[in-house]
C-alpha positions as protocol buffer text, in pm:
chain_id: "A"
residue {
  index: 1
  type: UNK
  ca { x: 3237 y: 1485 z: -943 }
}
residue {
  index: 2
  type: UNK
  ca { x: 2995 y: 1727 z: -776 }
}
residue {
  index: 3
  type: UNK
  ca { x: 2720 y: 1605 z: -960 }
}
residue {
  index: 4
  type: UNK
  ca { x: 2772 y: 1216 z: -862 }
}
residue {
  index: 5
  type: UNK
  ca { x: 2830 y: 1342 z: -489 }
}
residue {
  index: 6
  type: UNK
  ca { x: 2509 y: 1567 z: -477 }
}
residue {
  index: 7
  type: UNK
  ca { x: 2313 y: 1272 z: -661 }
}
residue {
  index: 8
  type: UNK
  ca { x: 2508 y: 1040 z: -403 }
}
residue {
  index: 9
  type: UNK
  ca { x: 2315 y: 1247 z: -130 }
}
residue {
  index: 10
  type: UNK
  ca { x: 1996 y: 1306 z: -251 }
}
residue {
  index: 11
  type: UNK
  ca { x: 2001 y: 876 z: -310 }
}
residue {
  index: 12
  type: UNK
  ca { x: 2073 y: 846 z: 52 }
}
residue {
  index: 13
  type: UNK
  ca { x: 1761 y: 1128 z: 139 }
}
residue {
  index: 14
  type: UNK
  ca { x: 1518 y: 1014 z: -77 }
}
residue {
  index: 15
  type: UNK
  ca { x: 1575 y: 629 z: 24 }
}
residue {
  index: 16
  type: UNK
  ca { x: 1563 y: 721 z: 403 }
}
residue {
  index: 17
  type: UNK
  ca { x: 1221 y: 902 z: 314 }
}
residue {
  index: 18
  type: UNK
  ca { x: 1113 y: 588 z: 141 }
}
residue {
  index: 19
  type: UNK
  ca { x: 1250 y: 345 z: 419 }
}
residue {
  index: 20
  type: UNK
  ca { x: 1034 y: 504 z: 657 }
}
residue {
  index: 21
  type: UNK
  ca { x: 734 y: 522 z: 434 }
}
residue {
  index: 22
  type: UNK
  ca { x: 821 y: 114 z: 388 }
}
residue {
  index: 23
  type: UNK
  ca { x: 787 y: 22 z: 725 }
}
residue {
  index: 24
  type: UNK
  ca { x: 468 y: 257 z: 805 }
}
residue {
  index: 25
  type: UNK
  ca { x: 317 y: 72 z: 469 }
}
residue {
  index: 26
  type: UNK
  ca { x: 373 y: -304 z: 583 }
}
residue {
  index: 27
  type: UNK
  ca { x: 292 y: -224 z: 949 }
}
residue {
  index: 28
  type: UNK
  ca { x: -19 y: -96 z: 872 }
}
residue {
  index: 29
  type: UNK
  ca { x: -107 y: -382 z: 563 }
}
residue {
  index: 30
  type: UNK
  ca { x: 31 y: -603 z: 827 }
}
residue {
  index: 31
  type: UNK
  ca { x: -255 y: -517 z: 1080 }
}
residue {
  index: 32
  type: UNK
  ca { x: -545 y: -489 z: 841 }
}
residue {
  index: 33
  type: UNK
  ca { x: -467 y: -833 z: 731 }
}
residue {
  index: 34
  type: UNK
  ca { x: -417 y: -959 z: 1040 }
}
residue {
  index: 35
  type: UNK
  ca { x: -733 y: -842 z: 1201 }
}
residue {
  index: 36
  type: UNK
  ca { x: -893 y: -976 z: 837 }
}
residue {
  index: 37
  type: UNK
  ca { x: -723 y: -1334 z: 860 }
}
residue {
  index: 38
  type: UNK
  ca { x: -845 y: -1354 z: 1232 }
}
residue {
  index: 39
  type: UNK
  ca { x: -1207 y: -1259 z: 1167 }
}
residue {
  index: 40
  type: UNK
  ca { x: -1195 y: -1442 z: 873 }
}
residue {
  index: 41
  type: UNK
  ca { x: -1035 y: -1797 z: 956 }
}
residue {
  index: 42
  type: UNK
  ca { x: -979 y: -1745 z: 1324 }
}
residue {
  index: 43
  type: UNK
  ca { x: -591 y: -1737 z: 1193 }
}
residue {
  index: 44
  type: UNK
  ca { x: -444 y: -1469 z: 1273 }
}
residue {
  index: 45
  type: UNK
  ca { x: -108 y: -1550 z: 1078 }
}
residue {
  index: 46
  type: UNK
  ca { x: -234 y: -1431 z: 714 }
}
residue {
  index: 47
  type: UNK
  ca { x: 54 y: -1516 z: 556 }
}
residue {
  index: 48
  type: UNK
  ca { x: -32 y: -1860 z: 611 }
}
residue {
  index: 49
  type: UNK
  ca { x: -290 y: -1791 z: 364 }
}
residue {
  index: 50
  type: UNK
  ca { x: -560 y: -2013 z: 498 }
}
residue {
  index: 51
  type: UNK
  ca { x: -835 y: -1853 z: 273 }
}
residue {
  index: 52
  type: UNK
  ca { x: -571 y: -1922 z: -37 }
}
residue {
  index: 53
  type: UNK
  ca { x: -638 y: -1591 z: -185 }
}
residue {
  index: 54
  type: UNK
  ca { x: -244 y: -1538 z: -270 }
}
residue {
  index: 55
  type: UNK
  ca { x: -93 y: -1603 z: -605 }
}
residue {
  index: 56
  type: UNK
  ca { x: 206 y: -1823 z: -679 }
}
residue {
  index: 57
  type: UNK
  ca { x: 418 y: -1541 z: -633 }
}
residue {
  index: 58
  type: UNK
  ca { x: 310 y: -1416 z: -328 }
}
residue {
  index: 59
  type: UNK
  ca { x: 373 y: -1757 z: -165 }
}
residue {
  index: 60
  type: UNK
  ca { x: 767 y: -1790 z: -306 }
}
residue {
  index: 61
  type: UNK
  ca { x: 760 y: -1443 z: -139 }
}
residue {
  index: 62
  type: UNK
  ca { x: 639 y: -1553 z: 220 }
}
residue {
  index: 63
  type: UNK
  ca { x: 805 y: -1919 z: 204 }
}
residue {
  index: 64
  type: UNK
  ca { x: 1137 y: -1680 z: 146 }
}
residue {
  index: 65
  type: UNK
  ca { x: 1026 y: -1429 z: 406 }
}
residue {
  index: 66
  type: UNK
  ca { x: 980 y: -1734 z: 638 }
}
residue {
  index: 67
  type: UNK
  ca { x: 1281 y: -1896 z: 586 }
}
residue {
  index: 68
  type: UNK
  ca { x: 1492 y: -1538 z: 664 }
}
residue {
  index: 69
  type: UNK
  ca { x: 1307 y: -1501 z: 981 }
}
residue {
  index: 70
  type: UNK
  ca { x: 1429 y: -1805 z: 1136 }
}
residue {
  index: 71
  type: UNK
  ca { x: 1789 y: -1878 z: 1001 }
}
residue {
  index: 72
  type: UNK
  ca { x: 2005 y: -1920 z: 1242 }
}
residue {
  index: 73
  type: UNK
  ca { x: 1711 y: -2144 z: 1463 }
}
residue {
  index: 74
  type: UNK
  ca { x: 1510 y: -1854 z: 1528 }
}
residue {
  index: 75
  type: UNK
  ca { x: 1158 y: -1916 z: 1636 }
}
residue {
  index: 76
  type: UNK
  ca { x: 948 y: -1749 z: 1396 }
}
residue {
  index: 77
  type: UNK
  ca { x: 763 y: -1459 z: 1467 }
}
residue {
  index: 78
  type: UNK
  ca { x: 484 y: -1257 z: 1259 }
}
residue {
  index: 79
  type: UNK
  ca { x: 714 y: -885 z: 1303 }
}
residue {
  index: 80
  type: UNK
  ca { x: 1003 y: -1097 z: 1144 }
}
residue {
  index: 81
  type: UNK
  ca { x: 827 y: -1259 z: 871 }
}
residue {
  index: 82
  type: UNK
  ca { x: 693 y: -925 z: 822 }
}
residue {
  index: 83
  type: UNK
  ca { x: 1024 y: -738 z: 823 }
}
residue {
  index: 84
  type: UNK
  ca { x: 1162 y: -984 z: 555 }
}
residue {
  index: 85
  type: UNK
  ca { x: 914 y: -908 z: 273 }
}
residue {
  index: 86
  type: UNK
  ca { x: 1015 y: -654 z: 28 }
}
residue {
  index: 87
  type: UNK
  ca { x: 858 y: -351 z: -60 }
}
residue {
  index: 88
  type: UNK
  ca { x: 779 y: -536 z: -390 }
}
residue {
  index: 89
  type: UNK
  ca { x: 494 y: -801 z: -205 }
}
residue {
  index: 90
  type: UNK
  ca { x: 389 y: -495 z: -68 }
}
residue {
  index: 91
  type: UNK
  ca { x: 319 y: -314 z: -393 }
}
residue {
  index: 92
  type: UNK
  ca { x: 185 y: -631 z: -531 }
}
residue {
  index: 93
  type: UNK
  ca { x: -124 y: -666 z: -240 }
}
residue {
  index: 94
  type: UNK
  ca { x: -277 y: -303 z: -367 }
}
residue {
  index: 95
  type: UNK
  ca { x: -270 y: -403 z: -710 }
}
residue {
  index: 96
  type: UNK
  ca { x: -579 y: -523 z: -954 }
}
residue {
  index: 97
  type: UNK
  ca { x: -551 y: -912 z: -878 }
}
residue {
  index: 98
  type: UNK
  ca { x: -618 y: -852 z: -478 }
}
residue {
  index: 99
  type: UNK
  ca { x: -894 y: -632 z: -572 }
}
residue {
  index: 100
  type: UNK
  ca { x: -1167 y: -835 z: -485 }
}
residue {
  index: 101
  type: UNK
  ca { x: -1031 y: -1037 z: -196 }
}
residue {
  index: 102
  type: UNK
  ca { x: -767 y: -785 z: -29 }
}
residue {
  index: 103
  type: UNK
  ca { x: -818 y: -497 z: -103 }
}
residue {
  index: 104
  type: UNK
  ca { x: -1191 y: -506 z: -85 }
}
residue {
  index: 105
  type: UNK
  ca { x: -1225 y: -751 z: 232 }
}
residue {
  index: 106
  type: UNK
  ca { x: -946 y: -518 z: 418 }
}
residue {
  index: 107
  type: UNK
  ca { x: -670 y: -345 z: 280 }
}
residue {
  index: 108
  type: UNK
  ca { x: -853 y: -32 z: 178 }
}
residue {
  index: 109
  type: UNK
  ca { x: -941 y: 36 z: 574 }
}
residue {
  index: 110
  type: UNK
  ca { x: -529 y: 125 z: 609 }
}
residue {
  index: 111
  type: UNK
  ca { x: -610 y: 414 z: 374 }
}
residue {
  index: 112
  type: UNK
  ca { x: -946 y: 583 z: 440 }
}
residue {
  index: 113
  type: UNK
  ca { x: -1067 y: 752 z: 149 }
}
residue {
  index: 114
  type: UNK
  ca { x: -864 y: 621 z: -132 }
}
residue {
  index: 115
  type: UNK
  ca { x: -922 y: 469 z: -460 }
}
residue {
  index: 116
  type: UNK
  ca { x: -697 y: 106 z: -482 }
}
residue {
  index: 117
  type: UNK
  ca { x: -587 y: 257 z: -815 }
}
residue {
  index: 118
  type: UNK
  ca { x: -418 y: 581 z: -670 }
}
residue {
  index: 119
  type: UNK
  ca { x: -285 y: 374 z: -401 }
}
residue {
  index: 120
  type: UNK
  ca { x: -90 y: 131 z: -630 }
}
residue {
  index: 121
  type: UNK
  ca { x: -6 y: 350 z: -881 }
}
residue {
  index: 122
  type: UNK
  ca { x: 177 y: 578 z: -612 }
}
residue {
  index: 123
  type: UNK
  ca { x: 319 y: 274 z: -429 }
}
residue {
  index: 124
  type: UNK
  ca { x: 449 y: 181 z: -783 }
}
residue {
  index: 125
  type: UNK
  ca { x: 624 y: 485 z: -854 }
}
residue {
  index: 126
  type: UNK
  ca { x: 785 y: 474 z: -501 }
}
residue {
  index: 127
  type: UNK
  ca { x: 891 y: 111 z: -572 }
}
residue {
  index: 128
  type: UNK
  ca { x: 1069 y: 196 z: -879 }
}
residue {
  index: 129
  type: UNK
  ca { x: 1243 y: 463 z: -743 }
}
residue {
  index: 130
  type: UNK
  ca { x: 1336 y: 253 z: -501 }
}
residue {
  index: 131
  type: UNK
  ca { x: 1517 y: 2 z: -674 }
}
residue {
  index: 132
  type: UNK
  ca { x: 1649 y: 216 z: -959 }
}
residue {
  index: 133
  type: UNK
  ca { x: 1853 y: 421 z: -612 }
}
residue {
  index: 134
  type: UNK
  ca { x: 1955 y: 45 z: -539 }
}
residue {
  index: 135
  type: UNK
  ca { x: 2126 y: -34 z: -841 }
}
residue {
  index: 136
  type: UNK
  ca { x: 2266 y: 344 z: -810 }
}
residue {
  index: 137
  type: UNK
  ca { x: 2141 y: 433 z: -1097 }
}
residue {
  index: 138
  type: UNK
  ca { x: 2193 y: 879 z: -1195 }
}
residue {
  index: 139
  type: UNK
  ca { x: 1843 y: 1029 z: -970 }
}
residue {
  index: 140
  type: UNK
  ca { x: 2002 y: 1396 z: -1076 }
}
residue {
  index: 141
  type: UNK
  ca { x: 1778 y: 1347 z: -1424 }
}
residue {
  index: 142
  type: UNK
  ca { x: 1451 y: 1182 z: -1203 }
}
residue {
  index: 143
  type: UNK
  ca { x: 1167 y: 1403 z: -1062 }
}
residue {
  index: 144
  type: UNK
  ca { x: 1295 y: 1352 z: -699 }
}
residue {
  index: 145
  type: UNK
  ca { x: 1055 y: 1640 z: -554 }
}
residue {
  index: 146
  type: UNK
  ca { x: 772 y: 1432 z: -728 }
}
residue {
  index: 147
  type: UNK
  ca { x: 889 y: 1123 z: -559 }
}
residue {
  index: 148
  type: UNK
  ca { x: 904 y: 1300 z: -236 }
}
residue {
  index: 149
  type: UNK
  ca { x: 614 y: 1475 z: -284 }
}
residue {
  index: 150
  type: UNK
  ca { x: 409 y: 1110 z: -340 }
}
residue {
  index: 151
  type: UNK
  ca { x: 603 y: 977 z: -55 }
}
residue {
  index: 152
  type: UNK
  ca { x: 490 y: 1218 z: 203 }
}
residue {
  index: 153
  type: UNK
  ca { x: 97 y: 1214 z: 111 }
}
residue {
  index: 154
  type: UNK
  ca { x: 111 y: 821 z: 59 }
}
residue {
  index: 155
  type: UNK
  ca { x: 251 y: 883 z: 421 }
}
residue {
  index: 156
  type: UNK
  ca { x: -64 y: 1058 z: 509 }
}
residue {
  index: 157
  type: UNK
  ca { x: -312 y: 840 z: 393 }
}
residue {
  index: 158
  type: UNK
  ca { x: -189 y: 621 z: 642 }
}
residue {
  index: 159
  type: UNK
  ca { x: -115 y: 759 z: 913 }
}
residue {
  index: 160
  type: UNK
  ca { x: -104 y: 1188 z: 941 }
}
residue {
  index: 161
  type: UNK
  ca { x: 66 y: 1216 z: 1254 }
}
residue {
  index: 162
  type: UNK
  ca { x: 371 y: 962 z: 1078 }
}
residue {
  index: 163
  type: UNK
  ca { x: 350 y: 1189 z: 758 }
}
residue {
  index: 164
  type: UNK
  ca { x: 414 y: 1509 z: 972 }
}
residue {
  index: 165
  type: UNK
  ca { x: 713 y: 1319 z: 1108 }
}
residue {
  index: 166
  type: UNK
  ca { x: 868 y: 1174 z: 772 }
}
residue {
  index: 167
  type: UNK
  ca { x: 801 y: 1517 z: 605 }
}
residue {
  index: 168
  type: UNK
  ca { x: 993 y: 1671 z: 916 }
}
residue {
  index: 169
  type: UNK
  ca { x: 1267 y: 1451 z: 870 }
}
residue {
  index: 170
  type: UNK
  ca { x: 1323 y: 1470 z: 474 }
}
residue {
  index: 171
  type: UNK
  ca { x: 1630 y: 1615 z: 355 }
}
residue {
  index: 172
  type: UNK
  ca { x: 1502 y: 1583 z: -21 }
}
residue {
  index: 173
  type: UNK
  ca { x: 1429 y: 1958 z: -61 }
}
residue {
  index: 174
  type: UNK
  ca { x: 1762 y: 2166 z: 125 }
}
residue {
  index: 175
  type: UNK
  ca { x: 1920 y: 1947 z: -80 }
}
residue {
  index: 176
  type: UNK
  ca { x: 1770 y: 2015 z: -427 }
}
residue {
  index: 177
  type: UNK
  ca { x: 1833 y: 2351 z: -366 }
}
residue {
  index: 178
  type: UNK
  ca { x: 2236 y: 2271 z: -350 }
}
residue {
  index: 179
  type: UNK
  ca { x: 2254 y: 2063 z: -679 }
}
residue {
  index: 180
  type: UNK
  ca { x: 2518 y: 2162 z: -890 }
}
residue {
  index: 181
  type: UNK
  ca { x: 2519 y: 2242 z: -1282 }
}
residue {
  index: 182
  type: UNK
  ca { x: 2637 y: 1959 z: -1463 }
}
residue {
  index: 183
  type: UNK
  ca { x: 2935 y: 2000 z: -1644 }
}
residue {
  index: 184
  type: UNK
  ca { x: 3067 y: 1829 z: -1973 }
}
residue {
  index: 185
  type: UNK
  ca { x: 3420 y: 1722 z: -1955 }
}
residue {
  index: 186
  type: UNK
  ca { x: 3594 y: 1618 z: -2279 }
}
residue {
  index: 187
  type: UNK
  ca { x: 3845 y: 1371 z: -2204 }
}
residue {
  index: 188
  type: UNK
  ca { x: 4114 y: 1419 z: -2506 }
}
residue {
  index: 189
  type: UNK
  ca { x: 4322 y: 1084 z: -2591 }
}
């Protein structure tokens, strides 16, 4: 019972490391594009897509995003068809397909100095971690400094001040230092 509580905690500070790192990501895609889409085709809504560089799924994902944002009669708004896209369309921009037209025309100006490749691949891994703490899945047997670790400098290629502020806000590593030994009960019937 230790074990699942100490993994139940270290979910719970790893995914509020990886929220923040979320929002810092798509804020700062979010205004590359933007600033792209409005140079571009004087349209500063890119998720319109009015130089139809987005794939099939990346329009299910934005006519979903769009369709969250203004339930309820809500006037849409770019911050809340931002907010509704998943960490997954985020992932997907950085990755091989968008290299050309994204990444290349504006996405690599939110992180100065990296390769696409490193950028994705760490993105990835984040992703993944992500959703396997959603489906509550055992993190006691997953490289969580790692995770944390790749959190934090993703952080930093975006934005150092907002890494300094994540890292100084992570509970990840006081709490490795607390995990308990994992003990093998033998239930007799």
């Amino acid at each position: 019972m230790a074990l699942y509580e100490w993994n139940a905690e270290i979910s719970a500070a790893l995914g509020t490391t990886l929220g923040h790192l979320e929002i810092l990501l798509r804020n700062a895609l979010h205004e590359e594009l933007t600033a792209w889409s409005r140079r571009r085709y004087a349209e500063p809504r890119w998720y319109l897509d009015p130089g139809a560089v987005l794939t099939d799924e990346g329009h299910r994902d934005v006519a979903k995003a769009r369709s969250r944002a203004t339930r309820d009669g809500r006037a849409e708004a770019p911050g809340r068809v931002i907010a509704e896209l998943n960490l997954g369309f985020w992932r997907y921009l950085v990755a091989t397909r968008y290299d050309a037209t994204l990444w290349r025309g504006c996405l690599h100006r939110a992180f100065p100095g990296q390769r696409r490749r490193a950028v994705h691949s760490a993105v990835g891994r984040l992703h993944d971690a992500r959703n396997r703490m959603a489906h509550h899945e055992p993190m006691f047997n997953r490289p969580v400094a790692d995770l944390r670790a790749t959190a934090i400098e993703a952080a930093g290629w975006l934005c150092p001040v907002a890494r300094d502020w994540i890292a100084a806000r992570c509970r990840v590593l006081p709490l490795l230092a607390t995990r308990p030994s994992a003990v093998i009960v033998q239930v007799r019937r």
